[in-house]
N, CA and C atoms as a LAMMPS dump frame, in Angstrom:
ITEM: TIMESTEP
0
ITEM: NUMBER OF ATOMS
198
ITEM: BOX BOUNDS ff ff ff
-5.0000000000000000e+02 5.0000000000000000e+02
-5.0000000000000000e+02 5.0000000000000000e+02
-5.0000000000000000e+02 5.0000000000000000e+02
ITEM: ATOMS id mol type element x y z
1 1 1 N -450.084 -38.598 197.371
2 1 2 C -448.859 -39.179 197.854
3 1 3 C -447.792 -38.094 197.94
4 2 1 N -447.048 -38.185 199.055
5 2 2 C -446.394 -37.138 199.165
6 2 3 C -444.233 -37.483 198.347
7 3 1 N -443.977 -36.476 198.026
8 3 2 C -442.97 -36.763 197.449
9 3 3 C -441.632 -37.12 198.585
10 4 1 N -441.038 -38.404 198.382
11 4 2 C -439.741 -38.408 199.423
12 4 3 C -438.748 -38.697 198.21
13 5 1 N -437.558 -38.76 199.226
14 5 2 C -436.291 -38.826 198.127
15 5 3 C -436.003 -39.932 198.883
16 6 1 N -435.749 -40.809 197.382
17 6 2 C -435.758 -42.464 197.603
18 6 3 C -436.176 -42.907 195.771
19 7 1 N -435.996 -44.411 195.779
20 7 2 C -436.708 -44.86 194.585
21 7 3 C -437.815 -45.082 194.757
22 8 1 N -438.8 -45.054 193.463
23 8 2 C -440.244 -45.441 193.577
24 8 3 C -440.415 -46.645 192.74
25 9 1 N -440.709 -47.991 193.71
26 9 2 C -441.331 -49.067 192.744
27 9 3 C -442.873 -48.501 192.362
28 10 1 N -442.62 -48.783 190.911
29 10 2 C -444.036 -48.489 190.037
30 10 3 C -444.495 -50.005 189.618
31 11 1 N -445.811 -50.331 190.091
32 11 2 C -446.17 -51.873 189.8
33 11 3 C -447.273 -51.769 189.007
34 12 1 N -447.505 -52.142 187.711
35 12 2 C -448.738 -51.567 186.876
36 12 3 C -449.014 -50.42 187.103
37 13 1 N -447.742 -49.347 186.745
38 13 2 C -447.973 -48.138 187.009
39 13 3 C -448.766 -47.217 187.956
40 14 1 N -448.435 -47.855 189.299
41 14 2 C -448.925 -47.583 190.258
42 14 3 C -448.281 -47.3 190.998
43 15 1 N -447.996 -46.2 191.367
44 15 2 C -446.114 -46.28 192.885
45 15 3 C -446.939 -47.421 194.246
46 16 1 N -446.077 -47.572 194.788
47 16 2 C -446.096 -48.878 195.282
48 16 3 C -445.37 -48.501 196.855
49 17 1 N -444.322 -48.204 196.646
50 17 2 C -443.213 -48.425 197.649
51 17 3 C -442.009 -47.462 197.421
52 18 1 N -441.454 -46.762 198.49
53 18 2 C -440.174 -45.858 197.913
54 18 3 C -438.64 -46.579 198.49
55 19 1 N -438.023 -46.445 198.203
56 19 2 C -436.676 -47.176 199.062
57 19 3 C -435.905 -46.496 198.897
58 20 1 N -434.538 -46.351 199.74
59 20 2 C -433.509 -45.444 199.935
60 20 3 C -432.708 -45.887 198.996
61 21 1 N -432.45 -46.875 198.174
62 21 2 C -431.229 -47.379 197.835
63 21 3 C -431.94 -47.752 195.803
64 22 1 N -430.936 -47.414 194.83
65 22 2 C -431.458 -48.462 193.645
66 22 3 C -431.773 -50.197 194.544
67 23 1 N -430.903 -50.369 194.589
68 23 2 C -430.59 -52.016 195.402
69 23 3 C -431.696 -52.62 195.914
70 24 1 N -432.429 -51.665 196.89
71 24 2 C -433.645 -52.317 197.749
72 24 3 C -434.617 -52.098 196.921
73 25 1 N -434.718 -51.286 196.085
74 25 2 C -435.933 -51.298 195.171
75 25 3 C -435.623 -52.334 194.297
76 26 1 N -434.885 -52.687 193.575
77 26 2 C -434.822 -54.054 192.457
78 26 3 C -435.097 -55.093 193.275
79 27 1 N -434.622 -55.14 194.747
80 27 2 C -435.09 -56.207 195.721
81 27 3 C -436.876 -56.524 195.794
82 28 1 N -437.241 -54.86 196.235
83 28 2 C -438.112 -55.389 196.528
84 28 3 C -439.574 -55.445 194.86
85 29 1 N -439.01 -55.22 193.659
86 29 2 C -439.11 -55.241 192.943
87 29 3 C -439.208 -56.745 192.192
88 30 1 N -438.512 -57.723 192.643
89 30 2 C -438.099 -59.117 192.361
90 30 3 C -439.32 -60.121 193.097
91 31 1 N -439.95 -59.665 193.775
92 31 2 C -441.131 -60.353 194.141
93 31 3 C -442.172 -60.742 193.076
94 32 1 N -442.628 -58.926 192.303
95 32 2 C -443.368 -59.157 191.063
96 32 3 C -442.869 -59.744 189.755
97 33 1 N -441.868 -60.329 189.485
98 33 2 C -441.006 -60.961 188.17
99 33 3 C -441.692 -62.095 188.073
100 34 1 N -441.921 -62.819 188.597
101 34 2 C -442.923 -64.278 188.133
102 34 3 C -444.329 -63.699 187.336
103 35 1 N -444.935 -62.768 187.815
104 35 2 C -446.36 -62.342 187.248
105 35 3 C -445.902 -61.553 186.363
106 36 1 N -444.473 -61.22 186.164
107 36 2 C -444.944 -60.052 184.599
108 36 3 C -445.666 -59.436 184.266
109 37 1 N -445.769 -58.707 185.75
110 37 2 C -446.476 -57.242 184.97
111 37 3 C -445.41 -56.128 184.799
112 38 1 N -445.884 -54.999 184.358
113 38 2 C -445.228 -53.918 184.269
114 38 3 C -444.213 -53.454 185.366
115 39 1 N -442.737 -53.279 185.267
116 39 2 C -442.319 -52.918 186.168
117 39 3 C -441.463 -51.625 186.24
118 40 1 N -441.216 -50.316 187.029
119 40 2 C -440.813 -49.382 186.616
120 40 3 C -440.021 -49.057 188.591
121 41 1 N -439.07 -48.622 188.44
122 41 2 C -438.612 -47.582 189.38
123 41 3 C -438.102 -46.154 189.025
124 42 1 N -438.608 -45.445 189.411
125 42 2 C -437.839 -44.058 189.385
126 42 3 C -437.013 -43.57 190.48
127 43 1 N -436.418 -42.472 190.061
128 43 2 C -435.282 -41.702 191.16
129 43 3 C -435.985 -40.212 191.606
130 44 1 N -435.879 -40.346 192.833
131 44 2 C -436.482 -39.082 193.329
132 44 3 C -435.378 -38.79 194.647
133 45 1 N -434.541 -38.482 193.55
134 45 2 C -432.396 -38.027 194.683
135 45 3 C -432.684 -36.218 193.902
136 46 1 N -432.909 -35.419 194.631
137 46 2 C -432.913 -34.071 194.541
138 46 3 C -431.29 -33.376 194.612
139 47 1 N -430.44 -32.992 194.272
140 47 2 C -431.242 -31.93 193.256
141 47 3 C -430.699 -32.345 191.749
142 48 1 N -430.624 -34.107 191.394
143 48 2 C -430.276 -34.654 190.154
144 48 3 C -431.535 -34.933 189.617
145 49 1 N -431.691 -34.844 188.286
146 49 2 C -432.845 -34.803 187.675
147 49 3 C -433.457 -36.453 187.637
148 50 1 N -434.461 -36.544 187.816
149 50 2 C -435.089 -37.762 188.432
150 50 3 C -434.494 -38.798 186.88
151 51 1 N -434.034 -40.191 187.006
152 51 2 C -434.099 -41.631 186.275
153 51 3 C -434.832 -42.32 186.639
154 52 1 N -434.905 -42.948 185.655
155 52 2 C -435.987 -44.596 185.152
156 52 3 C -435.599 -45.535 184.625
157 53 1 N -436.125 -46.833 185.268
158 53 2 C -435.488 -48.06 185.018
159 53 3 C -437.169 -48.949 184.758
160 54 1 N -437.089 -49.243 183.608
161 54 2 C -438.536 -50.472 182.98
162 54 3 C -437.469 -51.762 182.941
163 55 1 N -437.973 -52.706 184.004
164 55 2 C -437.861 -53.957 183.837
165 55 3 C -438.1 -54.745 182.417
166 56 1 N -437.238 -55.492 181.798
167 56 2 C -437.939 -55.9 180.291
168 56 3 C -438.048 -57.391 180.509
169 57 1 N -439.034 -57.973 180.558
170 57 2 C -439.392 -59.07 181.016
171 57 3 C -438.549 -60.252 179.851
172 58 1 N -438.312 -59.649 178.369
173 58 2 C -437.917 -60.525 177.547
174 58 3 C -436.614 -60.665 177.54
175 59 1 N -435.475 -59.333 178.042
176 59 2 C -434.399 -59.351 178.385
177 59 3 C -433.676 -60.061 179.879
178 60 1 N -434.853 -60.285 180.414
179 60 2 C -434.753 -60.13 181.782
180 60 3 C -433.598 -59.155 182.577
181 61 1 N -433.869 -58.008 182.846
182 61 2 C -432.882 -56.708 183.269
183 61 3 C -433.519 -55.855 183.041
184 62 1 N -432.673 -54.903 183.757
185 62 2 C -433.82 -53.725 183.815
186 62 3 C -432.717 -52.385 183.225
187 63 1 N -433.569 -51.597 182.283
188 63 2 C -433.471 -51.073 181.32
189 63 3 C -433.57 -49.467 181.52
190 64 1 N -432.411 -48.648 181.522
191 64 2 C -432.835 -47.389 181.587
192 64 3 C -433.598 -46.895 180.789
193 65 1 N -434.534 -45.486 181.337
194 65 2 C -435.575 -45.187 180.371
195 65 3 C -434.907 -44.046 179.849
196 66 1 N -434.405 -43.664 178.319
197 66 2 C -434.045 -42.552 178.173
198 66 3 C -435.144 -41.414 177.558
């Protein structure tokens, strides 16, 4: 997979999908919330050092990864 700058939905730790925006990724991220699986986006905005966000299914929100 080649690297773009965008977010990466991670779905059972799997990249999935990249999107230009945080926004469209929690969007398109909100599909998998009924099945509770694992949910992760990362940041791939160059030249800021990449973030992470784990969905917490018990909080419902999504949770920076520090």
């Amino acid at each position: 997979m080649r690297v773009t700058t965008g977010f990466m939905l991670y779905v059972e730790g799997k990249p999935t999908k990249v999107s230009p925006t945080l926004k469209e990724a929690k969007e398109q991220a909100a599909a998998y919330l009924p099945a509770g699986v694992p949910l992760k986006i990362e940041s791939h905005v160059a030249p800021a050092p990449s973030q992470a966000w784990n969905y917490d299914h018990t909080l419902q929100q999504w949770v920076e990864q520090r």
